[in-house]
N, C-alpha and C positions, 0 to 999 in steps of 0.2 A: 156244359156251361161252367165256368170257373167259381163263379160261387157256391157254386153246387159242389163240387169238390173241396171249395175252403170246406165249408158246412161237414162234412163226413170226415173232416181230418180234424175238424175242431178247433180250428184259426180263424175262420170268418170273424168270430165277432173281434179277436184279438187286432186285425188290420181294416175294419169295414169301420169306415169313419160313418156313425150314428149323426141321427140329428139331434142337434141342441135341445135340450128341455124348454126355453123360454122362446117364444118369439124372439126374432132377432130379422131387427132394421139397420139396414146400412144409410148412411147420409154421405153425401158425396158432396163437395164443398169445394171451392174454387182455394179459400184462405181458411182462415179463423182468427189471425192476427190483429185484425178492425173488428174495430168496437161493434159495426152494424151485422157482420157475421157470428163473434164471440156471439151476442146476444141473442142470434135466429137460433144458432145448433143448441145452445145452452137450455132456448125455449121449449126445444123440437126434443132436446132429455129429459126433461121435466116432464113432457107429454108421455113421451114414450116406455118412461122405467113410470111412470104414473099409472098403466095400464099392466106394466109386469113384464114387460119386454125389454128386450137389451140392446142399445142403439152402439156401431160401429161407426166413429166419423174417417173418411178419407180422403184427403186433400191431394185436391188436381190441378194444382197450382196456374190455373188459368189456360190452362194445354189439352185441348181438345184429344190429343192421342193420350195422353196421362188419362183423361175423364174415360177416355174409350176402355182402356184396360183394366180403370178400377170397378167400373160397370161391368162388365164381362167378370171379372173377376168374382164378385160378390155375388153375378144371377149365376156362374155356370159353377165356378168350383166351392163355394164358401154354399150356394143354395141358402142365402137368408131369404125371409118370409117379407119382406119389400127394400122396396129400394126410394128412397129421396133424393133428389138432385136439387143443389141449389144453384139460381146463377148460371145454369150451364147456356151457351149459345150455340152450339151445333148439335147437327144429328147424328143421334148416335142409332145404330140398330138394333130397336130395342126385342127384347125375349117377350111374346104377349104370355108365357106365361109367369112372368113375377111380377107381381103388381112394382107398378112403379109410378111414382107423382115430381110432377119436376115443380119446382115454384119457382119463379122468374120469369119465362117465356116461352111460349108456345111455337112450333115448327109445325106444327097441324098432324102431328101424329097419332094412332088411335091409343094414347094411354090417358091418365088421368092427369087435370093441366090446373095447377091453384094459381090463380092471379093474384099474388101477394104485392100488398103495400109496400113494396121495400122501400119507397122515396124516402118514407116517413125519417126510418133507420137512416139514411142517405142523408137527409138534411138536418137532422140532429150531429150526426158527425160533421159536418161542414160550417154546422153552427157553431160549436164547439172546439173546432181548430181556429175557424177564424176570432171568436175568442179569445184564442191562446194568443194570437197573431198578434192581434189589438192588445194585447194586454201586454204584450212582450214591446211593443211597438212604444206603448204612452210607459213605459216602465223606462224604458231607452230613451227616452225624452224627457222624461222628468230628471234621470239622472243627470242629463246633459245642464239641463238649466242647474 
């Protein structure tokens, strides 16, 4: 076996990538750029370094093959101790062995499924732009009179 061999020649530990000291969460994220996303990963570090653990965010820019690779990526070669998906809409083939929790929606797969309130987030941003709208709107009409 080859690392049997690193081991006797005294290089194993010089190229054997160890694991991390801290728990380590990756979050996987469509954006972060909205305010309703800013807000969820922002929450989801709070949580996470609250507990002693170190969160990775990855952005899959809305692209089912970008979310596949950064998934894959984080269970098979990074080996962090869970995975979050926010937002994601397709199936991705998941590892049963990294724990992983998706918030947003459910595909009926055997992992863990949080039904989060994202409206909430959703309609405060829409509040808030329309706002802007109206306020940019009667600003433009005042000046005109």
């Amino acid at each position: 076996h080859i690392f049997k061999i690193a081991r006797e020649h005294g290089c194993y530990e010089h190229f054997h990538k160890g694991k991390y000291f801290k728990k380590l969460i990756a979050v996987i994220c469509p954006e972060i750029r909205s305010e309703a996303y800013h807000r969820l990963v922002s929450y989801l570090e709070e949580l996470i370094t609250g507990i002693g653990a170190t969160m990775i965010v990855s952005i899959g820019r809305f692209d089912n093959n970008q979310e596949e690779a950064l998934y894959n990526y984080h269970a098979h070669y990074q080996k962090v101790d869970g995975i979050i998906i926010i937002g994601h809409f397709s199936q991705i083939p998941y590892d049963p062995t990294v724990p992983t929790v998706r918030l947003g929606c459910s595909h009926g797969e055997t992992l863990d499924f949080v039904a989060s309130k994202t409206s909430t987030a959703w309609d405060e941003t829409l509040k808030y732009l329309m706002e802007m709208v109206l306020a940019k709107r009667l600003f433009l009409l005042l000046s005109y009179l």
